[in-house]
PDB file of N, H, CA, C and O in Angstrom:
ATOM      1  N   UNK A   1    -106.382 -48.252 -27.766  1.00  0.00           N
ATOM      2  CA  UNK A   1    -105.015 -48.661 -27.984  1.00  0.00           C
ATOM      3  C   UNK A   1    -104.401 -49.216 -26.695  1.00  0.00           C
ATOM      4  O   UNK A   1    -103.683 -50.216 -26.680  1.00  0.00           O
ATOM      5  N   UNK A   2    -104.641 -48.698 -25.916  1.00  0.00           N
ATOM      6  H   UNK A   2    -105.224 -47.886 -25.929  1.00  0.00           H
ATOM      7  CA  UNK A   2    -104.046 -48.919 -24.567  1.00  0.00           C
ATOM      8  C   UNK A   2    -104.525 -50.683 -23.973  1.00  0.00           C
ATOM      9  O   UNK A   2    -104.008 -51.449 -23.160  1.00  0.00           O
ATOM     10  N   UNK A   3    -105.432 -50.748 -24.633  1.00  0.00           N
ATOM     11  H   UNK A   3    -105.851 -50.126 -25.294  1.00  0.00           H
ATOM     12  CA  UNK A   3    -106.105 -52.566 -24.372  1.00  0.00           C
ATOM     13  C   UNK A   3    -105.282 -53.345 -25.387  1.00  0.00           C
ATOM     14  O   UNK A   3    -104.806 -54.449 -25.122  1.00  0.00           O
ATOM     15  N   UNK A   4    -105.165 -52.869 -26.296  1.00  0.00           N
ATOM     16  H   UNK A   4    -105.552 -51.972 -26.511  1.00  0.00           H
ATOM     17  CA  UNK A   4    -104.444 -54.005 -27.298  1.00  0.00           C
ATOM     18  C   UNK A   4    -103.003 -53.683 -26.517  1.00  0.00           C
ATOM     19  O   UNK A   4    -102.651 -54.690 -25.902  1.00  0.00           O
ATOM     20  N   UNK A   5    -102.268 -52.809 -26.394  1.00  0.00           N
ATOM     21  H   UNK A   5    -102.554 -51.991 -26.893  1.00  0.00           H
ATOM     22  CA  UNK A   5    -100.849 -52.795 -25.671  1.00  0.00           C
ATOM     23  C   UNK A   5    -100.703 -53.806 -24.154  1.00  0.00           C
ATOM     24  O   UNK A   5     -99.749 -54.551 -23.928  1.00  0.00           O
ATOM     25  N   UNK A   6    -102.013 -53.582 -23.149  1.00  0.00           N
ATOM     26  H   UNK A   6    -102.788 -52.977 -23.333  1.00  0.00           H
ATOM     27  CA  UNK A   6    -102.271 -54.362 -22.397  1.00  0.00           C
ATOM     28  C   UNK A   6    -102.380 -55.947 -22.655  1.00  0.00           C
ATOM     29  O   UNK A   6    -101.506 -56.729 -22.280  1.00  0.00           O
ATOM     30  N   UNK A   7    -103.357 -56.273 -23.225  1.00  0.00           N
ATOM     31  H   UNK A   7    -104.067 -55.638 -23.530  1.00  0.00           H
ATOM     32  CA  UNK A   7    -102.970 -57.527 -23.790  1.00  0.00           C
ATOM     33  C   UNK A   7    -101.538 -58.477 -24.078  1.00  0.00           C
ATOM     34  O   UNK A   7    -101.024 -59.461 -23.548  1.00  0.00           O
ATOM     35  N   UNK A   8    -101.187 -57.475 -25.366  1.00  0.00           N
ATOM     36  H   UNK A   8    -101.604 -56.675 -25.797  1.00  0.00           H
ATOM     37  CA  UNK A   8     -99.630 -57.941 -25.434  1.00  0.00           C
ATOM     38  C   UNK A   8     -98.617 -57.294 -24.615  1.00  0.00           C
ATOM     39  O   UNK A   8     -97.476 -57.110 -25.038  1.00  0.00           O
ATOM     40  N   UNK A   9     -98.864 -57.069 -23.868  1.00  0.00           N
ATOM     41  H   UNK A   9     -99.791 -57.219 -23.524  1.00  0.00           H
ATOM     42  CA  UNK A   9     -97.734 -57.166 -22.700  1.00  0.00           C
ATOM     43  C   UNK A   9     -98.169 -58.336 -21.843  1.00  0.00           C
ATOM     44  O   UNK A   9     -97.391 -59.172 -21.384  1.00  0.00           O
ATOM     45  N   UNK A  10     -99.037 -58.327 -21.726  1.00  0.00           N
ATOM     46  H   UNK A  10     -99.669 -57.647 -22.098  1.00  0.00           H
ATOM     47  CA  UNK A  10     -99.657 -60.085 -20.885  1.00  0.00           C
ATOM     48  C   UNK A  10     -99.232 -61.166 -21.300  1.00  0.00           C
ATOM     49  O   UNK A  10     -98.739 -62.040 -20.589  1.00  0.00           O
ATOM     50  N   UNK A  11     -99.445 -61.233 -23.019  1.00  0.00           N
ATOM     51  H   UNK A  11     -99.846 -60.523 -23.598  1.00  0.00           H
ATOM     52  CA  UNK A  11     -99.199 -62.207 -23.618  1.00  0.00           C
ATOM     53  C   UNK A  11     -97.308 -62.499 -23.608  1.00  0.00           C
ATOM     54  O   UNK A  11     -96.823 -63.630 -23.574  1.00  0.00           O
ATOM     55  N   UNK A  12     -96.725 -61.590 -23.636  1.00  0.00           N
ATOM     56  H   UNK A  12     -97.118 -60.671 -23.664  1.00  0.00           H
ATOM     57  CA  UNK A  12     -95.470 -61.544 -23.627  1.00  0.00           C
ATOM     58  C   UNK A  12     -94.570 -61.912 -22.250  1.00  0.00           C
ATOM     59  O   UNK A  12     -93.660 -62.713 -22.038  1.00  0.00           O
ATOM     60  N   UNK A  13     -95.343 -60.837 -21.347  1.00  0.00           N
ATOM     61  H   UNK A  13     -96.083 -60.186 -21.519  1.00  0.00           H
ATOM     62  CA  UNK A  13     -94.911 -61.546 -20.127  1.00  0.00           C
ATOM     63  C   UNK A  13     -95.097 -62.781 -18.826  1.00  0.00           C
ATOM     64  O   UNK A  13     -94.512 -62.981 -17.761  1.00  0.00           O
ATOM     65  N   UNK A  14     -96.461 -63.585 -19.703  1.00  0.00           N
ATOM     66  H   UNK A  14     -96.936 -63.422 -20.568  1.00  0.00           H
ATOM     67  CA  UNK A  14     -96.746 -64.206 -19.023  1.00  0.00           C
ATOM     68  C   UNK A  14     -95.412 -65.764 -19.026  1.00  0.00           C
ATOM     69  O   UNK A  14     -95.032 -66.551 -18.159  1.00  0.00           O
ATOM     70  N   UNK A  15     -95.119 -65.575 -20.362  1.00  0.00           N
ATOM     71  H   UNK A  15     -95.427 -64.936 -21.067  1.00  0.00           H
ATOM     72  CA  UNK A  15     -94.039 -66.595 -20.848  1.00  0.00           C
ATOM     73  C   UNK A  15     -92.668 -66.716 -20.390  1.00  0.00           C
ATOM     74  O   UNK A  15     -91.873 -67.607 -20.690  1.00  0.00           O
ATOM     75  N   UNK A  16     -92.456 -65.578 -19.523  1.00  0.00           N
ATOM     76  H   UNK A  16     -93.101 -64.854 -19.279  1.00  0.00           H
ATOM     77  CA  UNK A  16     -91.464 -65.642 -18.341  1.00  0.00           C
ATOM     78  C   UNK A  16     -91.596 -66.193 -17.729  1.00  0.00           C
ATOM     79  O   UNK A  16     -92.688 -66.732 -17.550  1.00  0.00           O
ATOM     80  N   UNK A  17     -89.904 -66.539 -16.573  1.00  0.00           N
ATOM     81  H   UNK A  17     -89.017 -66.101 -16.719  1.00  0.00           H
ATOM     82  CA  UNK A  17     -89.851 -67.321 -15.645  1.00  0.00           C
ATOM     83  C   UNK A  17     -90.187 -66.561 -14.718  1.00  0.00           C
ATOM     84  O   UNK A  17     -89.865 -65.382 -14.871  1.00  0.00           O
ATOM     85  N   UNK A  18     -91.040 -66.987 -13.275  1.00  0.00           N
ATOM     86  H   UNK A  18     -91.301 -67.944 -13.151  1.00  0.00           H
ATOM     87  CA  UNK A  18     -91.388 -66.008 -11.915  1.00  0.00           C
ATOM     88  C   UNK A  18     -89.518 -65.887 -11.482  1.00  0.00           C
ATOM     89  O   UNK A  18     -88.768 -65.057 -10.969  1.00  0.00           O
ATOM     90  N   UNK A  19     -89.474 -66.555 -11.763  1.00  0.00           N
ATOM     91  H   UNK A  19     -90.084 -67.229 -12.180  1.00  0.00           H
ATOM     92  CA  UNK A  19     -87.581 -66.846 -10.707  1.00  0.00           C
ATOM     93  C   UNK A  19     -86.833 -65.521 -11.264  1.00  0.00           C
ATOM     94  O   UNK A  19     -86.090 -65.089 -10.382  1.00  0.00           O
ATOM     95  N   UNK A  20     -86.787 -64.725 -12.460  1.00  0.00           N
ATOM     96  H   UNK A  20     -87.390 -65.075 -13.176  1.00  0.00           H
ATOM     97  CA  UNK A  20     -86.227 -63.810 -12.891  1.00  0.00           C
ATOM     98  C   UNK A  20     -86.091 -62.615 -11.896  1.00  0.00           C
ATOM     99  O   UNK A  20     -87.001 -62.097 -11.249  1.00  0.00           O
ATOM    100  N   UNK A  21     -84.424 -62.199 -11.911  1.00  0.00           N
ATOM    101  H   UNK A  21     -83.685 -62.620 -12.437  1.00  0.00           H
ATOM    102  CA  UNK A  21     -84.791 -61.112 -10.858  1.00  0.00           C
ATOM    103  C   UNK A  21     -85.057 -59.731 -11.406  1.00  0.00           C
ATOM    104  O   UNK A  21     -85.309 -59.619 -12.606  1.00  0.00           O
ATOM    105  N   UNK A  22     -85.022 -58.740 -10.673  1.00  0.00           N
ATOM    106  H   UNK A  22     -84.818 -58.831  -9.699  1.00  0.00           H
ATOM    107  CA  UNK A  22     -85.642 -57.450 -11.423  1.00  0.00           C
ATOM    108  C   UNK A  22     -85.004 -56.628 -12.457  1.00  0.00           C
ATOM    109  O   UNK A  22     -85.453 -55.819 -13.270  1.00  0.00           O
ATOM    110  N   UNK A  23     -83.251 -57.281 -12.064  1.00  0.00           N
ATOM    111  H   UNK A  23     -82.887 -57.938 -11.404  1.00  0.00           H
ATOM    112  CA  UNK A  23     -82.476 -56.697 -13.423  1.00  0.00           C
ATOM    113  C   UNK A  23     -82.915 -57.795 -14.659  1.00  0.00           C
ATOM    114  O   UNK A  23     -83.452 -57.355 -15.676  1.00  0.00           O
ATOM    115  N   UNK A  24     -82.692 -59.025 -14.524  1.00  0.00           N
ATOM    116  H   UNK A  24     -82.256 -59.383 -13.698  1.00  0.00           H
ATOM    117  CA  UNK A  24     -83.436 -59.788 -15.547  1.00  0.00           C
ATOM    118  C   UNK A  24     -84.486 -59.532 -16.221  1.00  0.00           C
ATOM    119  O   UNK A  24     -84.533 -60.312 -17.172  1.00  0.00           O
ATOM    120  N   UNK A  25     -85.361 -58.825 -16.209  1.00  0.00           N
ATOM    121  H   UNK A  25     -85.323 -58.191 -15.436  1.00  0.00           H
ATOM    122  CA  UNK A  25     -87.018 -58.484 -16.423  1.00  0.00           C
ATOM    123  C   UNK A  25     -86.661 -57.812 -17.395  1.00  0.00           C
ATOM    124  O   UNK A  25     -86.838 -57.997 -18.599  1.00  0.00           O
ATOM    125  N   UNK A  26     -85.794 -56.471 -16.467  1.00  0.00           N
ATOM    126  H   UNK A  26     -85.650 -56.321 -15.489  1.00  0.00           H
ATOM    127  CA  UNK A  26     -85.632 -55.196 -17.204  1.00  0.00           C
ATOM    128  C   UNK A  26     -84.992 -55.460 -18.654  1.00  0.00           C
ATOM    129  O   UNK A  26     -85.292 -55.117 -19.798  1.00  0.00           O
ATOM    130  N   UNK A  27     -84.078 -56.149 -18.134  1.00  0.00           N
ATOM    131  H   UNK A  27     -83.834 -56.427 -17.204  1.00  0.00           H
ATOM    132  CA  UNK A  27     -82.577 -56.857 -19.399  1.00  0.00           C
ATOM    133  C   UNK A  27     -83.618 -57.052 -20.717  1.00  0.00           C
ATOM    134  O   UNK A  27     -83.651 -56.470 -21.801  1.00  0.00           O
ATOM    135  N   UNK A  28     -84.755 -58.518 -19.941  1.00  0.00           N
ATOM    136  H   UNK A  28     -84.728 -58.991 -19.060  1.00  0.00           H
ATOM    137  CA  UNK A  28     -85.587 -59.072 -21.314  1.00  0.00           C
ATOM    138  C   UNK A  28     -86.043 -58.071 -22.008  1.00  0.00           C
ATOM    139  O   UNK A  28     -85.937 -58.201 -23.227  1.00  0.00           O
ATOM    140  N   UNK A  29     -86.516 -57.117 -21.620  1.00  0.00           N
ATOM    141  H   UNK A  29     -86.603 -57.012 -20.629  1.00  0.00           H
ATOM    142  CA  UNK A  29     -87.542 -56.356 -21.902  1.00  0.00           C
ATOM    143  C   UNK A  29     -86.769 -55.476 -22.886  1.00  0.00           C
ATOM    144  O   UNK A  29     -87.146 -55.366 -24.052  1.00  0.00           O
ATOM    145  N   UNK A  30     -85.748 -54.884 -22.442  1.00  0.00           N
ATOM    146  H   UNK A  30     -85.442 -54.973 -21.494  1.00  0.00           H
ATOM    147  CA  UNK A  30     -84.934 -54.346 -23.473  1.00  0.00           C
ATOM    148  C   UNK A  30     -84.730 -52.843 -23.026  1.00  0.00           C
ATOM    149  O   UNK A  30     -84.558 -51.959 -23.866  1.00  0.00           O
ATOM    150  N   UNK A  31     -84.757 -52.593 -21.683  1.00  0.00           N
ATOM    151  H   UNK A  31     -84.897 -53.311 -21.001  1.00  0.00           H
ATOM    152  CA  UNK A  31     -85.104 -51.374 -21.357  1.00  0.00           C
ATOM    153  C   UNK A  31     -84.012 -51.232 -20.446  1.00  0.00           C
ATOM    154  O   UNK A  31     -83.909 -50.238 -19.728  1.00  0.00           O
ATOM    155  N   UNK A  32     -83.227 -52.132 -20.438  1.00  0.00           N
ATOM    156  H   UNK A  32     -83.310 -52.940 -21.022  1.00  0.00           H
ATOM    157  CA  UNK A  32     -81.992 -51.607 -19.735  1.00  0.00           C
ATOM    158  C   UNK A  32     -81.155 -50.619 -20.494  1.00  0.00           C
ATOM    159  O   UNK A  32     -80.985 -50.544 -21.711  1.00  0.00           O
ATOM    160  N   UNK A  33     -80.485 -49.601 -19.168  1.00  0.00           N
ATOM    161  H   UNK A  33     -80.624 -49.662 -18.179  1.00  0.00           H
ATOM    162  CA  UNK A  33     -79.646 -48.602 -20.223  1.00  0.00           C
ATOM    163  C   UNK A  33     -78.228 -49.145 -20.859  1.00  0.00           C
ATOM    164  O   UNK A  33     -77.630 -50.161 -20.505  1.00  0.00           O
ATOM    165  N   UNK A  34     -77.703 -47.889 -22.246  1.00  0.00           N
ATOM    166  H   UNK A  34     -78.189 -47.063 -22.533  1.00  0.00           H
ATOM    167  CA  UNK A  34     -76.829 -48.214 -22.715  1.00  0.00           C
ATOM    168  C   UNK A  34     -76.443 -47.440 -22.901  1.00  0.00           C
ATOM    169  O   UNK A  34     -76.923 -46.572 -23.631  1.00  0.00           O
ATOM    170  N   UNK A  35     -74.453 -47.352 -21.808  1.00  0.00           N
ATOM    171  H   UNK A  35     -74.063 -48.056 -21.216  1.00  0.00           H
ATOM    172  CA  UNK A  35     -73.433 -46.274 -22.238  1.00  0.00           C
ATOM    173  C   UNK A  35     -72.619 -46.108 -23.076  1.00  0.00           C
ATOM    174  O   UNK A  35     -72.050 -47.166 -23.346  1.00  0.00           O
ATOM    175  N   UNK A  36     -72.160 -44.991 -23.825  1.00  0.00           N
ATOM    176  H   UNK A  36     -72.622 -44.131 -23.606  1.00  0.00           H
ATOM    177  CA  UNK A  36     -71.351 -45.383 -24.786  1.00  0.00           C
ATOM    178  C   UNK A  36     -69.613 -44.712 -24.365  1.00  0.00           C
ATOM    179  O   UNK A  36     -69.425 -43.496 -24.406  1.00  0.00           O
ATOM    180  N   UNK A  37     -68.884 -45.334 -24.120  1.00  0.00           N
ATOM    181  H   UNK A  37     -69.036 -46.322 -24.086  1.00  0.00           H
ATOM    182  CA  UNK A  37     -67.777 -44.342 -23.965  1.00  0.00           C
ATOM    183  C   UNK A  37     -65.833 -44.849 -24.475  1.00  0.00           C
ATOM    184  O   UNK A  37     -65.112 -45.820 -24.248  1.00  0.00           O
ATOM    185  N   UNK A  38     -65.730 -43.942 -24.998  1.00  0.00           N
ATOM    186  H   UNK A  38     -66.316 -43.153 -25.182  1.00  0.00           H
ATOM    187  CA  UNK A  38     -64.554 -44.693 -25.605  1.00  0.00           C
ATOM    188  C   UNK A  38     -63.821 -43.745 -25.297  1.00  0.00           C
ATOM    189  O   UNK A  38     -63.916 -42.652 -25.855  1.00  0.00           O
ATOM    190  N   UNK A  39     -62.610 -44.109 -23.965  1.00  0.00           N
ATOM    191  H   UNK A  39     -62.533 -44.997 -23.511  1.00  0.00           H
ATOM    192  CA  UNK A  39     -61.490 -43.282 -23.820  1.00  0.00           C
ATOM    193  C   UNK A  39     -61.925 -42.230 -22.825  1.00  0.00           C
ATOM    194  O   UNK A  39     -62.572 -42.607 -21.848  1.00  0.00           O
ATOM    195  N   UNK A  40     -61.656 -41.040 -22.963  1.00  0.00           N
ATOM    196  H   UNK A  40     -61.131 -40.734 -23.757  1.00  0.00           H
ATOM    197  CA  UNK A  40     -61.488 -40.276 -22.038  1.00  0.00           C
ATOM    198  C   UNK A  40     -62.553 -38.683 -23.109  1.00  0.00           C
ATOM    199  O   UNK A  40     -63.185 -37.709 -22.699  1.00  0.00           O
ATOM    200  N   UNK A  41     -62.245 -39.188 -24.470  1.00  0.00           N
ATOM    201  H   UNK A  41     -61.732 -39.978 -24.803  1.00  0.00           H
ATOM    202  CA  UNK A  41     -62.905 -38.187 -24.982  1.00  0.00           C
ATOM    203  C   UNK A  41     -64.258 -37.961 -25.842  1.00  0.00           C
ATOM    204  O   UNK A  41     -64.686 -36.921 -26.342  1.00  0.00           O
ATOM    205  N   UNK A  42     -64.754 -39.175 -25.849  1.00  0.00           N
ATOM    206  H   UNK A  42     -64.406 -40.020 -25.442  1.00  0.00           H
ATOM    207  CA  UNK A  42     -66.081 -39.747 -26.277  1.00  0.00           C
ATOM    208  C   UNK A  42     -66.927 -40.208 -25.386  1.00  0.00           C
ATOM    209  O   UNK A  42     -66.653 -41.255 -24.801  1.00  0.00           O
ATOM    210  N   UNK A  43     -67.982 -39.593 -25.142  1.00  0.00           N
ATOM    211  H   UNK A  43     -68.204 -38.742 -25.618  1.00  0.00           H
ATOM    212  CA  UNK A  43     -69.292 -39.867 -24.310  1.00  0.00           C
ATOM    213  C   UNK A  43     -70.464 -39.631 -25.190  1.00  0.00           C
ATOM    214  O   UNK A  43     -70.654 -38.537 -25.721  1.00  0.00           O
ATOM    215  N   UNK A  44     -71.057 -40.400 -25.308  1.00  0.00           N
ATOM    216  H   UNK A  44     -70.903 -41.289 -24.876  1.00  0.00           H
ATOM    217  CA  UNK A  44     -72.381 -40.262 -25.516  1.00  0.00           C
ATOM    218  C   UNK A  44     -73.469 -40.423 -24.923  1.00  0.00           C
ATOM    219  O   UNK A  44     -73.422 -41.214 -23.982  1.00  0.00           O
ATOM    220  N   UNK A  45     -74.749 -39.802 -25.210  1.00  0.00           N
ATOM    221  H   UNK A  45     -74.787 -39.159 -25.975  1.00  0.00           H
ATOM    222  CA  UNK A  45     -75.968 -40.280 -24.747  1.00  0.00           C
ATOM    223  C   UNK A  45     -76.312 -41.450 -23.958  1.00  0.00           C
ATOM    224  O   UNK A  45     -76.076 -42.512 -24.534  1.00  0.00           O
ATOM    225  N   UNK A  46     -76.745 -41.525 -22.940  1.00  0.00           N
ATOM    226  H   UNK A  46     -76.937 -40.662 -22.472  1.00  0.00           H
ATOM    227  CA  UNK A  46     -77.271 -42.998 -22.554  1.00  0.00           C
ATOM    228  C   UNK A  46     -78.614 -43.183 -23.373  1.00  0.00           C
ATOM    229  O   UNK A  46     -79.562 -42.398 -23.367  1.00  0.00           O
ATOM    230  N   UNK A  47     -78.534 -44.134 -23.938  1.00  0.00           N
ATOM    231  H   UNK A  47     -77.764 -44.772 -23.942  1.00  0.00           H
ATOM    232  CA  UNK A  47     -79.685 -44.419 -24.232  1.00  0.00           C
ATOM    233  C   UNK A  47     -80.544 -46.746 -23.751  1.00  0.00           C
ATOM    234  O   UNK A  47     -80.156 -47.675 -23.042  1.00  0.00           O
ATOM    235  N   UNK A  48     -81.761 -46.503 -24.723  1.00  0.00           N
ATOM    236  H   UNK A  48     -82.077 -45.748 -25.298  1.00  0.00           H
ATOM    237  CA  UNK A  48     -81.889 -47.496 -24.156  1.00  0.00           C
ATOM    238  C   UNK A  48     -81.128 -48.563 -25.403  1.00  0.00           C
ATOM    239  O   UNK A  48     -81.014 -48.410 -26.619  1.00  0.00           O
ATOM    240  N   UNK A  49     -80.476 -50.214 -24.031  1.00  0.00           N
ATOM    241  H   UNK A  49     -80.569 -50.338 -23.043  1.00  0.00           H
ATOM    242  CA  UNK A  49     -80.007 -50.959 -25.221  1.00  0.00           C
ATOM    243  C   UNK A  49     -80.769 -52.063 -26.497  1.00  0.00           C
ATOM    244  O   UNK A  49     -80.169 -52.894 -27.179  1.00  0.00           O
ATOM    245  N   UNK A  50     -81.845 -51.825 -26.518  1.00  0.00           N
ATOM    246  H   UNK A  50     -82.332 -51.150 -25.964  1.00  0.00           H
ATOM    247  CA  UNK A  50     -82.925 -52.240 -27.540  1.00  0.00           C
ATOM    248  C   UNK A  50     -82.383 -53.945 -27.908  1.00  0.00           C
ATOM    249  O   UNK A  50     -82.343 -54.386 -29.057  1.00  0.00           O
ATOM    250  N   UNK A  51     -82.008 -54.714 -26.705  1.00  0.00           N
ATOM    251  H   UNK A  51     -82.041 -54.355 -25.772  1.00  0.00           H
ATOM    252  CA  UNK A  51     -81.392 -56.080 -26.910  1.00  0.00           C
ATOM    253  C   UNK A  51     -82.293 -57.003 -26.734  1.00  0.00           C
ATOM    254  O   UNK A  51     -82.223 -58.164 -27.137  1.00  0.00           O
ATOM    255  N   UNK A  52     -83.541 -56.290 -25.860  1.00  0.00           N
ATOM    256  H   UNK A  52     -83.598 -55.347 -25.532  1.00  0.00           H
ATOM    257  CA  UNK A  52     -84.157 -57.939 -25.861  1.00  0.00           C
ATOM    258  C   UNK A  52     -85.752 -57.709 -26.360  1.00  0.00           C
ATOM    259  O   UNK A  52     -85.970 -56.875 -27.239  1.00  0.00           O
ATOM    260  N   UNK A  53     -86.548 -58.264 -25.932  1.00  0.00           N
ATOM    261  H   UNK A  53     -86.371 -58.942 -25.218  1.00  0.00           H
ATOM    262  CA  UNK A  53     -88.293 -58.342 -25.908  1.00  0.00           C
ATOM    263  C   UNK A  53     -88.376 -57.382 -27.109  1.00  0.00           C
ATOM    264  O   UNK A  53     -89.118 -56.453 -26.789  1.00  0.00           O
ATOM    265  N   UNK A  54     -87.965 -57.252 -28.216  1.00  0.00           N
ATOM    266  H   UNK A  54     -87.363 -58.006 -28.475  1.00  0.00           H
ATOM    267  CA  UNK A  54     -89.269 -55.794 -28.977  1.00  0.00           C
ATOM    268  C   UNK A  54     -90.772 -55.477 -28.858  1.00  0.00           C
ATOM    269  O   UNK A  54     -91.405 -54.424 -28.930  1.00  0.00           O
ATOM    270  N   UNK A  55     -91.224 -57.161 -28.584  1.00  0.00           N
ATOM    271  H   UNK A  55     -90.709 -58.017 -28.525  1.00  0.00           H
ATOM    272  CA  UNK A  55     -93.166 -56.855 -28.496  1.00  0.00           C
ATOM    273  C   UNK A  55     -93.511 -56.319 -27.267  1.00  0.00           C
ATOM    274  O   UNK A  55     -94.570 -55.720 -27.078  1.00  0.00           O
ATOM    275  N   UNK A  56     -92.200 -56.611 -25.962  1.00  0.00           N
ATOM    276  H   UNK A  56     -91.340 -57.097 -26.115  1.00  0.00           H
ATOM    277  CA  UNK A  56     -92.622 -55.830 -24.175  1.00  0.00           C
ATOM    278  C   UNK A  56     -92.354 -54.442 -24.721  1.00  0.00           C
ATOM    279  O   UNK A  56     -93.237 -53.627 -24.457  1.00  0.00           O
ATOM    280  N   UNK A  57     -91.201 -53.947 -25.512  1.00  0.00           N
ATOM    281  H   UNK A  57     -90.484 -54.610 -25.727  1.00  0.00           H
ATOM    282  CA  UNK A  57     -90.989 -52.888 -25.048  1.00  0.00           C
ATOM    283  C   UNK A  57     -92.033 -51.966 -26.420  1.00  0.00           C
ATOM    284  O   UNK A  57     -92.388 -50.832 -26.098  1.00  0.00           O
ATOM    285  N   UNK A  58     -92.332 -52.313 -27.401  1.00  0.00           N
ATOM    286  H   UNK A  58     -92.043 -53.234 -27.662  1.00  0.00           H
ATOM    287  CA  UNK A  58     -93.487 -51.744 -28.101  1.00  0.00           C
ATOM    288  C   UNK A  58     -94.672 -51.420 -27.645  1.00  0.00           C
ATOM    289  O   UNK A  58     -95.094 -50.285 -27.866  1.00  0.00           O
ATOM    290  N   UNK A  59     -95.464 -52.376 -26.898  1.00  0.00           N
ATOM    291  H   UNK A  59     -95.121 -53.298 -26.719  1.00  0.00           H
ATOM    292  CA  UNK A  59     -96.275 -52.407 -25.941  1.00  0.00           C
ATOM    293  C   UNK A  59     -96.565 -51.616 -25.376  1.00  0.00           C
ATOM    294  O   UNK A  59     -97.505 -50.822 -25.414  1.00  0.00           O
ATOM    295  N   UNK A  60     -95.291 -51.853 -24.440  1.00  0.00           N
ATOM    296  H   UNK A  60     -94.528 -52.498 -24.410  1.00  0.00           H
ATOM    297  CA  UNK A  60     -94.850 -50.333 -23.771  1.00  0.00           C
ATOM    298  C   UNK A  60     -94.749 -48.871 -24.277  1.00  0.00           C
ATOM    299  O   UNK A  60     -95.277 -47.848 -23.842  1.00  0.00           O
ATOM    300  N   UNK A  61     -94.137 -49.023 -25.047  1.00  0.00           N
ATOM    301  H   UNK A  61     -93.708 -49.854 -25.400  1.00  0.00           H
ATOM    302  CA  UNK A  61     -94.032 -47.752 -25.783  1.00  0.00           C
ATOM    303  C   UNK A  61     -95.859 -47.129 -26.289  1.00  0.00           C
ATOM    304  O   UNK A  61     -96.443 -46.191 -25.747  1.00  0.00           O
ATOM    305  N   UNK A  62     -96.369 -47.941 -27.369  1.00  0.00           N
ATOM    306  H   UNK A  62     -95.895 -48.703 -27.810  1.00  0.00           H
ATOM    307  CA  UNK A  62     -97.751 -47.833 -27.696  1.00  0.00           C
ATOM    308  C   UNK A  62     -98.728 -47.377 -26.420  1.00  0.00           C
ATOM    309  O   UNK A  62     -99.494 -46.434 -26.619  1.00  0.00           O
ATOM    310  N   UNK A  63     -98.717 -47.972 -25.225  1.00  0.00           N
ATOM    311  H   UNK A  63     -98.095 -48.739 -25.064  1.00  0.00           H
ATOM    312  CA  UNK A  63     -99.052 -48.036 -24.141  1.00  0.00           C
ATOM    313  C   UNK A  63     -99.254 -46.574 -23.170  1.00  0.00           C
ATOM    314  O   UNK A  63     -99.974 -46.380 -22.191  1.00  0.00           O
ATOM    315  N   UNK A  64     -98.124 -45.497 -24.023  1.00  0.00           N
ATOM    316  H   UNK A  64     -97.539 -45.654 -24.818  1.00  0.00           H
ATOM    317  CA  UNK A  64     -97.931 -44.352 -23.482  1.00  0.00           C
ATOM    318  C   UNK A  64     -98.778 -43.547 -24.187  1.00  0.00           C
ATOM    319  O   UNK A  64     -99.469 -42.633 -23.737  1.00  0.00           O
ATOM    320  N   UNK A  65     -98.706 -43.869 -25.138  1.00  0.00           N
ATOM    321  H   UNK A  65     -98.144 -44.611 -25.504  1.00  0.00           H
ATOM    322  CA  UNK A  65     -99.878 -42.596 -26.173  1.00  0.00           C
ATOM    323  C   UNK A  65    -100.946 -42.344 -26.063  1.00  0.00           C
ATOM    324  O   UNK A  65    -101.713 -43.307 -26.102  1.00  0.00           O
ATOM    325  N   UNK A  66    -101.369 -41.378 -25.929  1.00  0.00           N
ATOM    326  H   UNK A  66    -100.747 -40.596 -25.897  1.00  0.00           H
ATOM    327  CA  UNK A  66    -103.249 -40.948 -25.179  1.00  0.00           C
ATOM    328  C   UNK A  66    -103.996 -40.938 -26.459  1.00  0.00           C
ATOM    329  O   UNK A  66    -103.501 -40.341 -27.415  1.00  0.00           O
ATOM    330  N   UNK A  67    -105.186 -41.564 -26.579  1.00  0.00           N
ATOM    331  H   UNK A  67    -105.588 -42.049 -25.803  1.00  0.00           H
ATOM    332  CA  UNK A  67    -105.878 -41.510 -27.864  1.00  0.00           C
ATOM    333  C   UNK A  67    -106.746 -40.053 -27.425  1.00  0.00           C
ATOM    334  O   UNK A  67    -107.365 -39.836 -26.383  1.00  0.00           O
ATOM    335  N   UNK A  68    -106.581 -39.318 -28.402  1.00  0.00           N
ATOM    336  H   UNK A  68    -106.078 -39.494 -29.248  1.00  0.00           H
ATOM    337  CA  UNK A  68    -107.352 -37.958 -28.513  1.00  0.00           C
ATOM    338  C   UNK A  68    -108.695 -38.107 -29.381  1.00  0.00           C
ATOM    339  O   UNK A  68    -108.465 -38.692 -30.439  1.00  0.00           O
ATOM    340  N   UNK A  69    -109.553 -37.867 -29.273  1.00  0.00           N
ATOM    341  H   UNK A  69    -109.740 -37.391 -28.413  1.00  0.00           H
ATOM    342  CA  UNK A  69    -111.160 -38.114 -30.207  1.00  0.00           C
ATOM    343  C   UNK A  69    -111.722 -36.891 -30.333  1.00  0.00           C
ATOM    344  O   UNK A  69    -112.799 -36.764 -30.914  1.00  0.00           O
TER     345      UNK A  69
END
């Protein structure tokens, strides 16, 4: 699993610009965080903002899982 995740993260990121800076990457990728807060009495979770790349950040994600045999 970890080769097919490799792959498409290659394939995905090769189609970027080099000029992108490191918040840019992150941004595409979709792995920048997201606060939620309204007012003084609502906070929530940061979580991630799931806005850009789905196939980088699947990849990624897939990428973490240990195949057990």
């Amino acid at each position: 699993m970890a080769e097919t995740s490799s792959i498409a993260l290659m394939d995905e990121l090769l189609l970027l610009s080099p000029r992108l800076s490191d918040r840019e990457w992150i941004k595409f990728a979709g792995l920048a965080l997201k606060a939620f807060e309204s007012g003084k009495s609502v906070h929530k979770k940061i979580c991630l903002s799931k806005a850009g790349n789905r196939h980088i950040r699947s990849a990624l994600y897939a990428g973490t899982w240990r195949q057990t045999a």
